[in-house]
C-alpha positions in Angstrom: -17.8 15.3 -13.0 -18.3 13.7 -16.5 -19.4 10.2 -16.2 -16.7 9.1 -18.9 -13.2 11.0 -17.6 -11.3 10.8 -20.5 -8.5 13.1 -19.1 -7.8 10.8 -16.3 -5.6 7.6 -15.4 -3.0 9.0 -13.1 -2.1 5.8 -12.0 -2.4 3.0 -13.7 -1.7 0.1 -11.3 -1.9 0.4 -7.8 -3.1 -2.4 -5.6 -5.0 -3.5 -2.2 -2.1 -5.2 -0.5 -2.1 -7.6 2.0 -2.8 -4.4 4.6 -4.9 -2.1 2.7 -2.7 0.3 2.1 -3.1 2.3 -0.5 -6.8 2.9 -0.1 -8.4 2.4 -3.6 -5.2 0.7 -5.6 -4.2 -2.9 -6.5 -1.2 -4.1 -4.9 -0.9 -7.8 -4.8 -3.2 -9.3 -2.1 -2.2 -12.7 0.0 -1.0 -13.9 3.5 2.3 -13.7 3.9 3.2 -12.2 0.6 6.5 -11.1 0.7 7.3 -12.8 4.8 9.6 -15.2 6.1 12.6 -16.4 5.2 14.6 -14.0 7.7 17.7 -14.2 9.4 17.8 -14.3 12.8 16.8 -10.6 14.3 19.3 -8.4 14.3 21.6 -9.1 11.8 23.5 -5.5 10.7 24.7 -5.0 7.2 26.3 -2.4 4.7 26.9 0.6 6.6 26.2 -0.5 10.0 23.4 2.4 10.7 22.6 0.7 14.4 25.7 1.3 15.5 26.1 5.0 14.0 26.1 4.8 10.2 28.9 5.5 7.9 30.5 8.2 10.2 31.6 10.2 7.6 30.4 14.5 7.3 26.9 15.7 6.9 25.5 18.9 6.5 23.6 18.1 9.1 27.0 18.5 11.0 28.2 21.5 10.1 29.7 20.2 6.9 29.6 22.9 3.9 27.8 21.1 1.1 30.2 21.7 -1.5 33.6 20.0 0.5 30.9 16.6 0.5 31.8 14.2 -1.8 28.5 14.6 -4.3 26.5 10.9 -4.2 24.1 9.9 -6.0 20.9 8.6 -4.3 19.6 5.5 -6.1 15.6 5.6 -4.9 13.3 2.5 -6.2 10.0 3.7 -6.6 6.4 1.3 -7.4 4.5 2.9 -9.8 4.8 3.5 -13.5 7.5 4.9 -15.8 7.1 8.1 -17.5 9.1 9.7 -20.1 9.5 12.9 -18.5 11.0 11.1 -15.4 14.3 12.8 -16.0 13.4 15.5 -16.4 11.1 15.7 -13.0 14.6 14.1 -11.1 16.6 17.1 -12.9 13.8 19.4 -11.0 14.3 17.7 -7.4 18.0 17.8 -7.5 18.1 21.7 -8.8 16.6 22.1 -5.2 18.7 19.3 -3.2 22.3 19.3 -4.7 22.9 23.0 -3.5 22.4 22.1 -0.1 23.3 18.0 0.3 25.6 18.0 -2.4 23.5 14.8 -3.5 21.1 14.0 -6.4 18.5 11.7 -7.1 17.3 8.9 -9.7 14.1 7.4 -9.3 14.3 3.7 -10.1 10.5 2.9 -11.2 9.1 -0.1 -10.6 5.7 -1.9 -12.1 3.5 -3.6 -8.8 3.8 -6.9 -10.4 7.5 -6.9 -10.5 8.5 -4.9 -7.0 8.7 -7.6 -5.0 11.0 -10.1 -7.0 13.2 -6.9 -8.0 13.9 -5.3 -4.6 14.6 -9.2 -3.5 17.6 -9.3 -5.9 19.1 -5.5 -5.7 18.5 -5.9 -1.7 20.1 -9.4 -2.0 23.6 -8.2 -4.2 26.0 -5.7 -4.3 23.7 -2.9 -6.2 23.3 0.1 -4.4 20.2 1.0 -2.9 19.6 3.7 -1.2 15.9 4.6 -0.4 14.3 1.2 0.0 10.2 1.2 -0.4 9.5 -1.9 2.5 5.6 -2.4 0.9 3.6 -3.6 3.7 5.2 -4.4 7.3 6.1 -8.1 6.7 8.2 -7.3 3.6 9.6 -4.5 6.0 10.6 -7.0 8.8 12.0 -9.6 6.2 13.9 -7.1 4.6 15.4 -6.2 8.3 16.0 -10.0 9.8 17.9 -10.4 6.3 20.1 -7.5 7.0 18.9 -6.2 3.7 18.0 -2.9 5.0 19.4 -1.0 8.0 18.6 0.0 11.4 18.0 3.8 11.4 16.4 4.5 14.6 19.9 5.7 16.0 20.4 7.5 13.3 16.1 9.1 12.0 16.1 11.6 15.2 19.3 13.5 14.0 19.2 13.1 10.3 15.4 13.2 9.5 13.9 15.6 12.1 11.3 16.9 10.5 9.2 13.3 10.0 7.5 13.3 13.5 6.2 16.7 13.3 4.6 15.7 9.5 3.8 11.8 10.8 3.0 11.9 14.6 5.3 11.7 17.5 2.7 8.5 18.3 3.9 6.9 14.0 7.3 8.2 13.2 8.0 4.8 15.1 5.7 2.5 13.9 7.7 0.8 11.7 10.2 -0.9 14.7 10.3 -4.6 15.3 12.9 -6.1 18.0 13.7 -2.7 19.2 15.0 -2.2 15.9 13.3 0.4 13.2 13.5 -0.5 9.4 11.4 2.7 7.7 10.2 5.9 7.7 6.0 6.4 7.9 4.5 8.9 5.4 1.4 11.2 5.6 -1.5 9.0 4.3 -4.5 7.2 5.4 -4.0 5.5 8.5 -7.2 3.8 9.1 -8.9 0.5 7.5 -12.4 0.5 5.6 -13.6 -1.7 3.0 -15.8 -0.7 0.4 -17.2 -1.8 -3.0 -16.1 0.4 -5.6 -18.2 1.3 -9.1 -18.8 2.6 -12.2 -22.2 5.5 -11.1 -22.9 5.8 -14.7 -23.8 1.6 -14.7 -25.2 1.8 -11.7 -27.7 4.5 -12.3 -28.8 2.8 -15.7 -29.6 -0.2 -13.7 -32.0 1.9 -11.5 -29.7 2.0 -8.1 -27.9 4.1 -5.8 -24.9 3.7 -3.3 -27.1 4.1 -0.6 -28.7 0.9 -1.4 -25.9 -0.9 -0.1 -25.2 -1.7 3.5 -23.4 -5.4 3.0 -22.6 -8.3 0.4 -26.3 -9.7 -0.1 -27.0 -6.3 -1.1 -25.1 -6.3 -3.9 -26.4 -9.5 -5.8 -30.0 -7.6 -7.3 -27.3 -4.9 -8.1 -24.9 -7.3 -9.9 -27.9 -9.2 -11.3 -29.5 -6.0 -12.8 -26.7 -4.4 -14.3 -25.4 -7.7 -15.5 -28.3 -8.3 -17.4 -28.2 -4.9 -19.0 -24.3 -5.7 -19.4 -24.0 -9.3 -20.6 -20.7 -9.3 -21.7 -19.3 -8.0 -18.8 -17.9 -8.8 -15.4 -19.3 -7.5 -12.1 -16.2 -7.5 -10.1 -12.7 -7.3 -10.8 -9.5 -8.9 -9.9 -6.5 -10.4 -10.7 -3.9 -13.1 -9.8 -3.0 -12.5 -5.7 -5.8 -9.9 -5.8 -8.9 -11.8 -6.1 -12.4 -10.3 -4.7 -12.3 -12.3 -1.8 -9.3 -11.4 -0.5 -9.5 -8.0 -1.2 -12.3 -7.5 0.7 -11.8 -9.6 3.7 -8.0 -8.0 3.8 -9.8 -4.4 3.3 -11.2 -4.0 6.9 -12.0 -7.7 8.4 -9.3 -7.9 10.3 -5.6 -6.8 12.0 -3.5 -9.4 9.9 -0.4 -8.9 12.4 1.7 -8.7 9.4 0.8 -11.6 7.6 -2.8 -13.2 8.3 -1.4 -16.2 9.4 -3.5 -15.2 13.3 -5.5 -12.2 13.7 -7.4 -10.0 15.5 -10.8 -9.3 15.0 -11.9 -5.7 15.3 -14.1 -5.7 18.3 -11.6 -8.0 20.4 -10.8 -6.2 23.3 -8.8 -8.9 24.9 -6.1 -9.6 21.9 -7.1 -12.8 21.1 -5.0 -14.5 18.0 -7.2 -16.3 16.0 -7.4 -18.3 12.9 -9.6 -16.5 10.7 -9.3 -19.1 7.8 -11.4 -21.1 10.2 -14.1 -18.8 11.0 -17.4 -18.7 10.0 -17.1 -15.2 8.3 -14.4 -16.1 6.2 -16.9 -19.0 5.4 -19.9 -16.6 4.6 -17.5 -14.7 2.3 -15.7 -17.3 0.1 -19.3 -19.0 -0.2 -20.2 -15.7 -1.8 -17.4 -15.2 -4.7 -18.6 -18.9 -5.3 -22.2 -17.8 -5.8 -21.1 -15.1 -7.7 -18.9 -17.0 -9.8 -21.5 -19.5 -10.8 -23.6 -16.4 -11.8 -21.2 -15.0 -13.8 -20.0 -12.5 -12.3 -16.5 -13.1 -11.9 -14.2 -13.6 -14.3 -13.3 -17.5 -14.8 -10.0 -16.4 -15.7 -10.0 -13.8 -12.3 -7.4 -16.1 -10.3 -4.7 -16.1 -13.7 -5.3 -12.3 -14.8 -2.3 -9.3 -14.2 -4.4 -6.8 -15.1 -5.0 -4.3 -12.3 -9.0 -4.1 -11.3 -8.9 -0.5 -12.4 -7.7 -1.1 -15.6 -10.1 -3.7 -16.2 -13.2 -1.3 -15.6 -11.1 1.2 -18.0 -11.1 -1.3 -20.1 -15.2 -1.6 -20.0 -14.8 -5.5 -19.1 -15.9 -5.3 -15.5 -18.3 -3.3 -13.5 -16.9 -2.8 -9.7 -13.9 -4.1 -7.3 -13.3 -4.2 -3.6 -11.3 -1.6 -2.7 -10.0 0.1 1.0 -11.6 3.5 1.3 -10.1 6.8 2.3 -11.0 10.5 2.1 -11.0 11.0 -1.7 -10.5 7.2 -3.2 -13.7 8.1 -5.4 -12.2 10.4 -7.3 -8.6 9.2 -7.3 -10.2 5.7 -9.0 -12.0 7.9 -11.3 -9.1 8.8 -12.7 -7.3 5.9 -12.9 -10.5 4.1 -14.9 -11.7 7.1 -16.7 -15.1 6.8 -15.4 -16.8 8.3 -12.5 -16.5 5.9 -9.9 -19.1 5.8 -6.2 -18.4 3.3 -3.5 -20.4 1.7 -0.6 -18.8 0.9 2.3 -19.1 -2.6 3.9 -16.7 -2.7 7.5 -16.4 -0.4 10.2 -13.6 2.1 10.5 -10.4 1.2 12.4 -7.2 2.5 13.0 -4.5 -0.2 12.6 -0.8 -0.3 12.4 -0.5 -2.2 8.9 -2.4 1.3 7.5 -0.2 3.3 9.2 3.1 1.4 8.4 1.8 0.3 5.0 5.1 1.8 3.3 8.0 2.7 5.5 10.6 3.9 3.4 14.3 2.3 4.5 17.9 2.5 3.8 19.6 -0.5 1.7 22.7 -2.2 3.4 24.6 -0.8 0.6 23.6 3.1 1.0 27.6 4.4 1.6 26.2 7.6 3.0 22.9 6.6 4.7 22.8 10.0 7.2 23.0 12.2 3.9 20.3 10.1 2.5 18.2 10.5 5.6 19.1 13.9 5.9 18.3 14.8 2.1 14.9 12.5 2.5 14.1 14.7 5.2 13.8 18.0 2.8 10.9 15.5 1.2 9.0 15.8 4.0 9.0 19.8 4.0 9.3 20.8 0.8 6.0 21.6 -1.1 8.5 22.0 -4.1 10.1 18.7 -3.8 6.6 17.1 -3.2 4.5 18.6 -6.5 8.1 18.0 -8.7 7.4 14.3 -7.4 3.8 13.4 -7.3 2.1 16.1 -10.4 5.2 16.9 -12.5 5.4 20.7 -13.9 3.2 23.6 -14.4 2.3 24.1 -17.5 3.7 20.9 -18.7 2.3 18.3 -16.4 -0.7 20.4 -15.4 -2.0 23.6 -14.5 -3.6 25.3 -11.9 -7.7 25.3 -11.6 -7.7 27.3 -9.1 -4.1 28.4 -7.7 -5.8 30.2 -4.9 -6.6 27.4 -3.0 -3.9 25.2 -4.8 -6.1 23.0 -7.2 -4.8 21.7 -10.6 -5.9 19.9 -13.3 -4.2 18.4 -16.7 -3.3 21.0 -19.7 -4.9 21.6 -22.6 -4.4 18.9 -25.0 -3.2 16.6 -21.9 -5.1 13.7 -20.6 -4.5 10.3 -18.9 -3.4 8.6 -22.3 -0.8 11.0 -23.4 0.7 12.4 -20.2 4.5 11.9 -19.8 4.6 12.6 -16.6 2.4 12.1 -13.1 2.3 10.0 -10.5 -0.9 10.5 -8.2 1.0 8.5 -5.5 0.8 10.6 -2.8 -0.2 7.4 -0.1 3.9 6.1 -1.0 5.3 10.0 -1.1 6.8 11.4 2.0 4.1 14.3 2.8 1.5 14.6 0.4 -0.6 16.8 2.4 1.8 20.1 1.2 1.7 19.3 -2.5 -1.5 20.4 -4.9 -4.9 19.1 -4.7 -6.3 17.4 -8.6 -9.5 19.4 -9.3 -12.8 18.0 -8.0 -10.9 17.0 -4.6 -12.5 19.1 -1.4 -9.9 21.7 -0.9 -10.5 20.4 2.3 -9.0 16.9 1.9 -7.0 17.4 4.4 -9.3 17.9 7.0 -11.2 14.6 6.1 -8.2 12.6 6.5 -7.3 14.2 10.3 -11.2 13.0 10.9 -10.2 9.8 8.9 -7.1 9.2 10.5 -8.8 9.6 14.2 -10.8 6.4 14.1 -10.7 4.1 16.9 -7.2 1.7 16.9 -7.5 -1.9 17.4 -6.3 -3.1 20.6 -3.5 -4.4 18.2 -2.7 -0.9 16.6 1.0 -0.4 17.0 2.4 -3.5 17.3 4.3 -5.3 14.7 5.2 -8.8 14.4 8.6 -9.8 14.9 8.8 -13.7 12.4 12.6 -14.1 12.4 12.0 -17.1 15.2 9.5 -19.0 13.0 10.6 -18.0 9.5 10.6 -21.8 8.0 6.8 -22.4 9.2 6.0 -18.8 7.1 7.8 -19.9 4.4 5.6 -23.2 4.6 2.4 -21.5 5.2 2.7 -19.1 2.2 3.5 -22.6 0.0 -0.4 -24.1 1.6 -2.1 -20.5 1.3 -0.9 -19.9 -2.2 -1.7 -22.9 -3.5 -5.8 -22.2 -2.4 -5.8 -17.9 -2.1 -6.6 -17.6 -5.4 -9.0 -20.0 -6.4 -10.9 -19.3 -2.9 -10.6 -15.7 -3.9 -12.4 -16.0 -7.2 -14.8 -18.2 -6.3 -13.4 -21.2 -8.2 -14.4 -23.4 -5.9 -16.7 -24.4 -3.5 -15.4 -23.8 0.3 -17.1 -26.9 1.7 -15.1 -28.8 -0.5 -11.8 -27.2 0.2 -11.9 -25.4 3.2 -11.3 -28.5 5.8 -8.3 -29.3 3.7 -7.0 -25.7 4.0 -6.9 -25.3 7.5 -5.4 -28.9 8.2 -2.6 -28.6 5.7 -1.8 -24.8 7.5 -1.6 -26.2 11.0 0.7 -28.8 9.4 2.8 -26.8 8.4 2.8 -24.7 11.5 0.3 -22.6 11.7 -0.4 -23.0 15.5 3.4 -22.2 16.4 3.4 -18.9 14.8 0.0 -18.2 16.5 1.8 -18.8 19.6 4.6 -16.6 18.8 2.1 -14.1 17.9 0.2 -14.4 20.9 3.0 -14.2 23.1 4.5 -11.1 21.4 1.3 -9.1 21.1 0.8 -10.1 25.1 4.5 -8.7 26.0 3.2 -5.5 23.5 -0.3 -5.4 26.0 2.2 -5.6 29.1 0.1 -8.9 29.8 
């Protein structure tokens, strides 16, 4: 690989949420972002799916396509807009309308704006049909509001197909209160944090990757290539993706949905825990303060938008915290347009925010949700559907490197800066393992994520918070941690001058009581 990828940025802004999700992107990154404020559990809307859906004739049913009234499936989608999207939806629903009698129109939306926009089309009368709930808490909130349906009556008939792709032991994971607010996809579904940077700076600074085995590590590896880059930041982040945060939230910890109580990965009672409190989180925050002082993060980290990768693109920064997965290297050498190595600093754990890090749901206003479940299903099986989707078209979008083994590449004359279409977002599509590999991927990517994907769960993995009982303290909590993620995150300022504060003004405001209603849950979960 060239060290300077100028055909790359498939994706230009992509984020480390609050679970790790994505493995390598930059999703915004606090406790609680996007939780509380829910109705009490259980409250049904548009449609009524829990109690059977809309009712009316599927194919699924016998119905013959054409005698269907045709319905237009409005899908939000986070990740850029391209000018060929159009013309990719024209593709998909060549294939679908024939047989659901429905078509579809990707609604793209940037990662800064997702959460604000779903909030008011969820909240009014807009149609929505295919909801993407980003990280479990949003999920959940988007359930207790009745903003989203319950489909687990309704998944089994109308969308078959996603246990086989998922795992009988996932297609489920997204259920809180007996109730079930998403659909899983095929993606990573294990936690690892890692430290992500440009090989090409690296090298010139006379070190390797396999230098690095934690965070004191990296500060003769900051301090040499910042003193051959003076000008330039050694680690990335933004506003609600600081360092800190992003690393901590990589592969520290089990957040149970919102980090407000935790487990710890080698707990094998499930303890809740504080981890604001601990002497880790401590050790860590201390750090982005050293590092700050030195120069090393950006005094203007905790204000920034820019996503970490296009920041390194941008040659202003060197590296960023990052989740790891099978593949992350190359997919963030693409986005930054430099070839990227990584370190990893946690162990590998399976947990359920990886595995329910996007569950895609119905909105309460979907008129038809079983045809929208049942067309959503085809996503999940066809390859077609799934390359349309995620690379665009041959010959157009990109071409095959090898078709053989099903690798592809950009076009002559067609490169990260001029490509109208191409998503790279196969951790939010329904089954990316059937689409095409991008060149310089193992063929065998696949494989690695089975091995991946087989890590040992956390005595936590699989259970899911229900915060509908103490939505007001959540709401209160994300007021206190928002007011010090950032600043903590980017090394602003000192810990032992804030950090007593912190923790006293989030048991104020209730921290403790949704420990306890944690704690109790995950006990009825263990069968304690």
């Amino acid at each position: 690989m060239k060290k300077k990828l100028v055909s790359a940025l498939l994706i230009g802004v992509m984020a480390v949420s609050m679970l790790a999700g994505c493995g390598g992107g930059d999703a915004d990154t606090g406790a609680g972002s996007g939780s509380g404020g829910g109705a009490a559990s259980g409250t049904e809307a548009g449609g009524g799916a829990s109690s059977g859906g809309s009712g009316a004739a599927t194919v699924t049913d016998g119905a013959d396509p054409s005698t269907l009234e045709p319905y237009e499936i409005q899908m939000a989608f986070v990740g850029e807009s391209y000018p060929d999207t159009d013309i990719i939806e024209g593709k998909i629903n060549e294939i679908i309308q024939p047989k659901y009698n429905t078509t579809l129109n990707i609604i793209p939306m940037s990662w800064g704006e997702f959460t604000n926009k779903l909030n008011l089309m969820l909240s009014g009368d807009e149609q929505l049909d295919l909801v993407p709930c980003i990280g479990t808490s949003n999920g959940v909130t988007y359930l207790n509001n009745g903003q989203i349906m319950d489909i687990k009556g309704l998944y089994q008939t109308y969308a078959p197909d996603v246990a086989g792709v998922v795992g009988e032991d996932n297609v489920e994971i997204c259920t809180v209160g007996g109730k079930m607010y998403g659909l899983p996809v095929y993606k990573e579904y294990s936690n690892s944090a890692g430290v992500m940077m440009r090989k090409d700076l690296l090298e010139a600074a006379g070190h390797s990757v396999d230098e690095i085995k934690s965070l004191d590590d990296l500060d003769q590896i900051f301090a040499d290539v910042k003193a051959q880059n003076p000008d330039m930041i050694m680690l990335a982040g933004r506003q609600g993706g600081t360092p800190g945060f992003d690393l901590i939230t990589g592969g520290y910890f089990d957040g149970l949905n919102d980090n407000y109580g935790v487990i710890l990965p080698d707990d094998k009672e499930g303890k809740v825990i504080n981890y604001f409190e601990t002497e880790e989180f401590k050790t860590v925050m201390t750090k982005m303060y050293d590092w700050a002082q030195a120069g090393y993060i950006s005094k203007d980290c905790a204000t920034m938008t820019d996503a970490r990768q296009n920041q390194v693109k941008a040659g202003t920064a060197f590296a960023y915290f990052t989740p790891l997965k099978p593949g992350v290297d190359l997919q963030d050498s693409l986005d930054t347009t430099y070839e990227m190595v990584y370190a990893t600093l946690s162990p590998t754990w399976r947990a359920t925010g990886q595995v329910a890090w996007i569950g895609w749901g119905i909105g309460r206003n979907c008129k038809y949700p079983e045809r929208v479940l049942e067309t959503f299903n085809e996503f999940y099986t066809n390859a077609e559907i799934m390359n349309y989707f995620n690379w665009g078209i041959e010959g157009q979008h990109y071409v095959f490197v090898d078709e053989e083994k099903g690798i592809i590449g950009y076009p002559d004359g067609v490169d990260s800066q001029n490509k109208t279409y191409g998503y790279n977002a196969g951790y939010a599509i329904p089954n990316q393992k059937i689409a095409y590999v991008w060149e310089n991927n193992d063929p065998s990517i696949w494989d690695e994520y089975e091995t991946f994907n087989n890590a040992d769960p956390l005595i936590s993995t699989g259970f899911i918070f229900d915060n509908s009982s103490v939505s007001t303290e959540i709401s209160a909590l994300n007021n206190v941690f928002e007011s010090y993620r950032d600043a903590l995150g980017a090394g602003a300022v000192n810990p032992e001058d804030v950090l007593e504060d912190f923790n006293s003004e989030l048991y104020n405001s209730g921290l403790q009581t949704v420990m306890d209603e944690k704690q109790k849950q995950l006990d009825a979960f263990l069968g304690k």
